[in-house]
C-alpha positions as CSV (number, residue, x, y, z in Angstrom):
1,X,0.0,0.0,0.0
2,X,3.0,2.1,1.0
3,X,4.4,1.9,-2.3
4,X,2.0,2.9,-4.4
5,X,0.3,5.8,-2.2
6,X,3.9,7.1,-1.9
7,X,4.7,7.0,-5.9
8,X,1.2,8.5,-6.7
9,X,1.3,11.3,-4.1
10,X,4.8,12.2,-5.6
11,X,3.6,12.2,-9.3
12,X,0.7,14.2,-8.1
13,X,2.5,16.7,-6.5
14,X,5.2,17.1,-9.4
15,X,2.3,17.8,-12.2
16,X,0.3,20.1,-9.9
17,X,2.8,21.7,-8.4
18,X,4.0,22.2,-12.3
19,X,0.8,23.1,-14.2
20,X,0.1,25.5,-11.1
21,X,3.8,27.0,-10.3
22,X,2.8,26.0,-6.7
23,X,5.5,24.7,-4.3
24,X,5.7,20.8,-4.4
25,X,4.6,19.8,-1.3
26,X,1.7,21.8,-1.1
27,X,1.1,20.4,-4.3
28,X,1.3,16.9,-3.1
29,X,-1.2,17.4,0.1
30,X,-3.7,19.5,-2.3
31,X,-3.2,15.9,-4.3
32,X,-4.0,13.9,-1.3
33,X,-6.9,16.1,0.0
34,X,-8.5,16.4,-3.0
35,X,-8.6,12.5,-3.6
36,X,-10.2,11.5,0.1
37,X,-12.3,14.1,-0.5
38,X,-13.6,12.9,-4.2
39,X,-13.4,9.3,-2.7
40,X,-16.1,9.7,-0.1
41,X,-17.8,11.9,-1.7
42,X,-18.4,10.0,-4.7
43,X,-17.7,6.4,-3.0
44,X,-16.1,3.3,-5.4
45,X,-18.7,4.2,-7.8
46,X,-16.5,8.0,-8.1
47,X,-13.2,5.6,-8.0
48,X,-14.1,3.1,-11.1
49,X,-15.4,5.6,-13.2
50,X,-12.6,7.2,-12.9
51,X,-10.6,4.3,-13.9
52,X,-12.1,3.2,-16.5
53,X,-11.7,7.1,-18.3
54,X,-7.9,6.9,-17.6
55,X,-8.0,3.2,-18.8
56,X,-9.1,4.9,-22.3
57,X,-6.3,7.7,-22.4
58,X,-3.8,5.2,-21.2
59,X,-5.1,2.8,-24.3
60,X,-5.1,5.5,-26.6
61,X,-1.9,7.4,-25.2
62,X,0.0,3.7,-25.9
63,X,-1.9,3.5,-29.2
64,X,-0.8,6.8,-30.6
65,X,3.0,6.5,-29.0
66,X,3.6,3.2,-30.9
67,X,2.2,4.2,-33.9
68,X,4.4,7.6,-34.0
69,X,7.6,5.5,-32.9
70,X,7.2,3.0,-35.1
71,X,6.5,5.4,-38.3
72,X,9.6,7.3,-37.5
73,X,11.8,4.6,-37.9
74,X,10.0,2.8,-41.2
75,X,7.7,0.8,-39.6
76,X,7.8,-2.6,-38.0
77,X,10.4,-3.9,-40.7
78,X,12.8,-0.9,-40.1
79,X,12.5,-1.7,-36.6
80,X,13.5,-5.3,-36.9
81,X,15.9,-4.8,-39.3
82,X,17.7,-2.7,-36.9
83,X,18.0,-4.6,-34.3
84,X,19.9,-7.8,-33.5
85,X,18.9,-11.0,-35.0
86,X,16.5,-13.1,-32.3
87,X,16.2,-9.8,-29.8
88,X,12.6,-9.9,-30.1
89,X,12.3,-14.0,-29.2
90,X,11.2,-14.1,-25.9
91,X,11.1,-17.9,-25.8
92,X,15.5,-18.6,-25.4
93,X,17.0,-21.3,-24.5
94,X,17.6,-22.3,-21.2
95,X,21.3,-21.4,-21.3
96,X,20.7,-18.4,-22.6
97,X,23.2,-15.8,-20.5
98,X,21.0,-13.3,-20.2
99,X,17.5,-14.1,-20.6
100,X,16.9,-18.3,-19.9
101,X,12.9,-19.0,-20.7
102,X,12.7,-20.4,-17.4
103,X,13.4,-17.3,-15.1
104,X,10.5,-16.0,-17.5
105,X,8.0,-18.9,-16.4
106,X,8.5,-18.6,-12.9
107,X,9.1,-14.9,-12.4
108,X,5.9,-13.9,-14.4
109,X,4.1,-16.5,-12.1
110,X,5.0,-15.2,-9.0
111,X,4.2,-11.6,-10.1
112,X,1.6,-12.3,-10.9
113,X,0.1,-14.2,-7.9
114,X,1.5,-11.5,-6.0
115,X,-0.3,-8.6,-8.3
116,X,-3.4,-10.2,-8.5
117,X,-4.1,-12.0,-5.2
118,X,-2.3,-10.5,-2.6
119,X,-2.3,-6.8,-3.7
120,X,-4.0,-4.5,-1.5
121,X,-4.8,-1.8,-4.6
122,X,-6.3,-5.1,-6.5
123,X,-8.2,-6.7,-3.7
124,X,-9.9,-3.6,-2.2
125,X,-11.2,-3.0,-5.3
126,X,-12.8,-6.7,-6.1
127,X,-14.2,-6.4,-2.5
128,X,-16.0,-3.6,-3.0
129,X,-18.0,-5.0,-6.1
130,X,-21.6,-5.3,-6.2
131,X,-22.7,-9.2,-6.0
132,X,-25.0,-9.9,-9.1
């Protein structure tokens, strides 16, 4: 919980302590106060709305980035051709030096247990569901 509060409350009080040429740390409580206070005002309901509008600029933003990258260096070709042979095989062999397939099979799984089932910003938010 600690880490995610922390990094959010930081990027919240860089940009509005930016767009508003306000001092950072007041910034950073106006971040914090203004959250609670749209939280329980507005309850989960407030919260997954919210989501699911940055969900859609996130999806978009990514959309639009990899599009622009890849046209400014020829495309999906031009990107392959200027990288190494094999750098985009994520499946290498088990003796590969730097990247063996099975530290991907069982880091990806324990990530993912962690992220999914014991992560207090991902549980919270399936326990506050509505039943059907």
């Amino acid at each position: 919980m600690l880490t995610k509060i922390s990094v959010t409350v930081y990027a919240g009080g860089i940009v509005i302590s930016s767009i508003l040429h306000i001092d950072f740390w007041f910034g950073a409580l106006m971040t914090v106060i203004l959250t609670g206070v749209y939280t329980i005002l507005g309850g989960m309901r407030a919260v997954v709305y919210t989501e699911a509008l940055q969900t859609m600029v996130l999806v978009i933003g990514a959309g639009t980035l990899t599009f622009i990258g890849l046209n400014s260096v020829g495309g999906w070709e031009g990107m392959k051709g200027s990288l190494e042979p094999g750098y985009l095989n994520m499946w290498r062999p088990a003796t590969d030096p730097d990247f063996p397939w099975p530290s991907l099979v069982i880091t990806s799984t324990v990530v993912g247990i962690w992220y999914w089932c014991t992560d207090q910003y991902i549980v919270q938010r399936v326990l506050a569901a509505k039943k059907y």
